[in-house]
N, C-alpha and C positions, 0 to 999 in steps of 0.2 A: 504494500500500500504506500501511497504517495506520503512523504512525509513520516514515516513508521522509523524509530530509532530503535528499532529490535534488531541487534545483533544479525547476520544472516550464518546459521548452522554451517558449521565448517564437514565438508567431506570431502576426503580427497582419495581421488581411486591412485592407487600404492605398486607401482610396477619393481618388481626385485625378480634378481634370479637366484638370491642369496634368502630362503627364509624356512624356518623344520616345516617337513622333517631332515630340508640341507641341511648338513653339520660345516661346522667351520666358526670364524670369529667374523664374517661376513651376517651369516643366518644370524647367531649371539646380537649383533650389532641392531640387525632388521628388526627382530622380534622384539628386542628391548624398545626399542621406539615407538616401531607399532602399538604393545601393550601400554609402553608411557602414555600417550596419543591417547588412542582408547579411553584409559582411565580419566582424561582431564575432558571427555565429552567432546572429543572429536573423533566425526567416524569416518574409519578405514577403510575401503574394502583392499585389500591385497590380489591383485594379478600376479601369479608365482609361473615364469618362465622355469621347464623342468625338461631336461634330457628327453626324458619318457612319460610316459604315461604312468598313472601312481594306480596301485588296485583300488577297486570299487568301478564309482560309476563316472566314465571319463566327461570332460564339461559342465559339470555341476556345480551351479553355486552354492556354497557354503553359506548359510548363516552360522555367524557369532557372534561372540556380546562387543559392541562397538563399530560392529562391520559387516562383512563377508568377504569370501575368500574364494577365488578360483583359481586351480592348476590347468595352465597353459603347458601341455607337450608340444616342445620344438619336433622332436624325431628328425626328421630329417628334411625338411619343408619348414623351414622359419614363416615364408609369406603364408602358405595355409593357415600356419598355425596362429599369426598374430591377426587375420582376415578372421578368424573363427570364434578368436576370444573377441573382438569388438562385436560382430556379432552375437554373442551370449552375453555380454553385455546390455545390449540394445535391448535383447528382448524382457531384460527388467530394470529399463534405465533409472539412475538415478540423477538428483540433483547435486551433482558435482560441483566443489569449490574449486579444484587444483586437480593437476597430475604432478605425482610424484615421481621422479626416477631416481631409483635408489640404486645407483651404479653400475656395474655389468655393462656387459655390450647392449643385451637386447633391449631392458631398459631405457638406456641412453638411446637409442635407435628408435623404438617405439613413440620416447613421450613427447616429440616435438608434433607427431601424426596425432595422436591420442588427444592431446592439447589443443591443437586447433580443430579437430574433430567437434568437441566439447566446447570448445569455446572458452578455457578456461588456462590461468595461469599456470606453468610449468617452471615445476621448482628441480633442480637437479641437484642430488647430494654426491659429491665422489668424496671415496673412502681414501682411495692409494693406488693402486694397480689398476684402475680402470681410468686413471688418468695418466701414469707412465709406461703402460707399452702402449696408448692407445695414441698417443699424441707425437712419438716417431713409426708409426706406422701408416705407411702408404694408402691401406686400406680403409683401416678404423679413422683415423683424422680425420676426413670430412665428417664421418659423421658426431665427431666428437663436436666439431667446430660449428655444426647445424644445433645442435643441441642447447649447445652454451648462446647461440645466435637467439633461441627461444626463448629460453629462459629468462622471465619475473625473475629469477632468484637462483645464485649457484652457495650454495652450501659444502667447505670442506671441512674435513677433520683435523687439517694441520696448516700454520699460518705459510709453509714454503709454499705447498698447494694453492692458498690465496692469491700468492702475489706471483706467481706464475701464470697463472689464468687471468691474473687482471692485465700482465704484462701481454698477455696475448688476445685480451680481449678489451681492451680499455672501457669500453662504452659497457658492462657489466657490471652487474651487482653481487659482488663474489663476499659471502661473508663467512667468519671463521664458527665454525660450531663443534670445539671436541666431544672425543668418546666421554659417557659417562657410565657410571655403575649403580645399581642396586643394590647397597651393602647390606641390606636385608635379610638378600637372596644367597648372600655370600659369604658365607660364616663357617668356620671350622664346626663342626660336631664333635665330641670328645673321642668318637669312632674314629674320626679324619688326624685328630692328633697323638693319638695312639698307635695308629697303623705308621705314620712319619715316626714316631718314637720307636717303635720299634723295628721298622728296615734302618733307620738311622745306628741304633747300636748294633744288629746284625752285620751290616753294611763297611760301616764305617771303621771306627775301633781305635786309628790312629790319629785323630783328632782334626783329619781334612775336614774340611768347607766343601758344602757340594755348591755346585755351581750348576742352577737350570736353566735348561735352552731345550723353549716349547714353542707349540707349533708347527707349521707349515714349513719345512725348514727349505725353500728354494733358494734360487742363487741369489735374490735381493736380499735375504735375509744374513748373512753373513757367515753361515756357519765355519764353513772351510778359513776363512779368513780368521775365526773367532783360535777354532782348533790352528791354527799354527802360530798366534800369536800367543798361547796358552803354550805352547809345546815349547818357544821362545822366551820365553818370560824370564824362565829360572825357578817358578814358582808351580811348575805343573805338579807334582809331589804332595803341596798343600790342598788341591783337589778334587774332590770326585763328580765328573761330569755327571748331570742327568739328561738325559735327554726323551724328550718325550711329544713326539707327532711323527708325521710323513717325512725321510727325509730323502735327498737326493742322494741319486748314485754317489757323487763327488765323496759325499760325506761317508757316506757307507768304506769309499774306497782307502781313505784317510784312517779312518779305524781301524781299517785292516791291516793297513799298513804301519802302523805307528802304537808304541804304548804308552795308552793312557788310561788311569783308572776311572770309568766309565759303567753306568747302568743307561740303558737302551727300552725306553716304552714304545708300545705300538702308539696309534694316533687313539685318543680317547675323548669323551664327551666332556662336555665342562665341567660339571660336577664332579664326574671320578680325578680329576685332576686337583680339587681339594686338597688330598692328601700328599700330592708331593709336592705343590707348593709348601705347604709346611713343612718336608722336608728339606726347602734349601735355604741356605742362607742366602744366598746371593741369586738372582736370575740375568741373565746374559740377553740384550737385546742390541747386536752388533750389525745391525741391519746397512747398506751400503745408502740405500732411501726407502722410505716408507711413508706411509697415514700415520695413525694412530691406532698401534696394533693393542687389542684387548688383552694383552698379554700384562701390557703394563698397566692398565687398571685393575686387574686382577689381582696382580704381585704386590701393588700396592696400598689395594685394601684388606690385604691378609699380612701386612707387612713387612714385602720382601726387598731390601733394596737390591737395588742394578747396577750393572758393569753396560753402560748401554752407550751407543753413538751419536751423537748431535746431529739423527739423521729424523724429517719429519715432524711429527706429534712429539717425540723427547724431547726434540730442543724448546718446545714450548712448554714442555711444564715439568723438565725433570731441571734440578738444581746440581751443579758438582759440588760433591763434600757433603750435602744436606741430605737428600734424596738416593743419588747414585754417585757414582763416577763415572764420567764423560770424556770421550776423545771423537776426531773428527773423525767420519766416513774415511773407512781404507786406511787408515795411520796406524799399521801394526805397532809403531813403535809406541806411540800411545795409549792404545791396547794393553801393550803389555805394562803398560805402567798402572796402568787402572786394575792390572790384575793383581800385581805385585801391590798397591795398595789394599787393595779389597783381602787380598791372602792375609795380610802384616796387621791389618787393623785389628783393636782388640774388640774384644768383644762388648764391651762399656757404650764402648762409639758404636757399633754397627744394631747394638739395641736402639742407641739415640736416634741413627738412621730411619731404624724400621718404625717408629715413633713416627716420625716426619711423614713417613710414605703415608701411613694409617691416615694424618691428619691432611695430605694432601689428596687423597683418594674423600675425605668429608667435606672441604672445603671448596675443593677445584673439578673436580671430577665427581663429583655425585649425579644420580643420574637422575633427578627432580629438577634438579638446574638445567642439565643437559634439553630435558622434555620443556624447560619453562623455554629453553631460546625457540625449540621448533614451533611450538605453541604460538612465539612469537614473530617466526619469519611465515607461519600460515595466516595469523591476523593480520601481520601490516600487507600483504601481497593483496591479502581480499580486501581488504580496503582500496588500495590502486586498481583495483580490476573495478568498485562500484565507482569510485570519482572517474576514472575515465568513462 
């Protein structure tokens, strides 16, 4: 109604190729938002771009509380497949505020079409990696560059991501919005510090520091650069690696080759990783560049300090000396200095550390803040969609 100062309901249909049952720290990322979102009275619906086809009944919308959901199978036909979801859409349209793309290729691909379909603002979030292979590739660029061309609003998780995108976009509204956490949801159980307590004196015995490096462990991640700057140090002796996700050949081949005391996990769901966060003292995130991988809000609201690189999301909210210790992307030599501190430190300090992390994971990284900025770049966007 003409004149009517009632707020207009925010919904925005949520394109990810990242969301459960995917596992990874992508899906973690999606779902925390989504459910954030949800909870504060904005509703969702989630288009889940998926390899395959999931069991049950393939095209069906979901309802849930705050939204609905539908799995999009690529298979092998991406146009079928994204021609099929706007179609199932259609036939129980809703009054859409926004299109969301919540990184991936197909996302990114879809929302600028989806957007102007609808008629509606296009907001783009990149995480990390679907902005760095995608922006020297031949391929993927234009349509990264149509994307961000659409986009009311590009939202990163780390402030180099901003000013990269504005340097290549000048005329955009790139704004910085980090990962946040549920610490809630993320709490030792006595079960989870018991089970650490005890692989720890099984495990250990000579009074090494373990040191974890979790995750996705590919070639941005730094492993191999981590392991030889560790082997280098002088300090490899003082301790015992954990390692725990997917990792690369590289890395696999390094172990084989070289001795280091080392325990090896398969790739495990977030929750069962509980327990060996609190097995380490230290967690390693020696990435060459990165987002802001959940790795470190995790370590950090269970209070784990880091040996991490001024690469990404750490250079904006980890501290050297407070937090972690810090060297630049690729400077083994620095590395191994960070290691040789992190080994040498007593334990007085590296509790003071884990203090800090605890209190940076409450004050910086909580995930109500996190949901208050999206909350906030959905209302100002809908607002410039009613004034124009």
């Amino acid at each position: 109604m003409a004149g009517s100062t009632t707020p207009e309901p925010l919904r925005a249909l949520w394109l990810t190729e990242t969301y459960p049952p995917s596992r990874g720290g992508m899906a973690t990322s999606c779902d925390r938002i989504v459910r954030g979102l949800r909870r504060r009275g904005v509703l969702v619906d989630v288009l889940h771009f998926m390899p395959q086809p999931r069991a049950g009944r393939p095209w069906a919308i979901e309802t849930q509380a705050g939204g609905r959901y539908l799995a999009c199978p690529m298979e092998d036909d991406p146009a079928h497949a994204l021609n099929r979801a706007w179609s199932t859409l259609q036939s129980a349209p809703q009054a859409y505020t926004h299109v969301v793309a919540f990184g991936g290729s197909r996302p990114i691909m879809a929302g600028p079409v989806f957007a102007a379909w609808l008629g509606v603002p296009l907001i783009t979030l990149i995480r990390g990696n679907d902005f760095d292979a995608a922006v020297f590739s031949t391929r993927r660029r234009p349509i990264l560059d149509q994307a961000f061309a659409a986009s009311e609003l590009i939202c990163a998780v780390s402030r180099d991501k901003v000013d990269k995108i504005a340097a290549l976009h000048p005329r955009a509204n790139v704004r910085w919005i980090p990962n946040g956490i549920d610490r809630s949801d993320w709490e030792l159980a006595p079960s989870d510090a018991a089970r650490a307590a005890r692989w720890r004196a099984e495990t250990l015995g000579d009074g090494r520091r373990v040191l974890g490096l979790f995750g996705q462990l590919k070639a941005k991640k730094g492993g191999v650069f981590l392991l030889d700057a560790l082997h280098r140090s002088g300090v490899a002796d003082r301790f015992h690696v954990l390692l725990a996700g997917w990792m690369a050949p590289d890395m696999e081949r390094w172990l084989a080759e070289h001795e280091l005391e080392h325990t090896t996990l398969p790739f495990l769901d977030r929750f069962e990783l509980l327990p060996w966060y609190a097995a380490c003292d230290w967690l390693a995130i020696p990435s060459f560049y990165d987002g802001l991988p959940n790795v470190l809000t995790e370590a950090a609201a269970l209070g784990v300090p880091m040996v991490a690189a001024r690469a990404g999301g750490m250079v904006d909210v980890l501290e050297d000396g407070r937090t972690a210790f810090l060297f630049d992307p690729g400077d083994e030599a620095r590395c191994a200095w960070a290691l040789q501190a992190a080994a040498r430190l007593d334990e007085r300090r590296r509790l003071e550390m884990s203090a800090a992390c605890r209190a940076l994971a409450e004050t910086e990284l909580d995930a109500a803040l996190e949901i208050d900025r999206y909350v906030e770049a959905l209302t100002q966007t809908s607002r410039a969609r009613l004034a124009a």
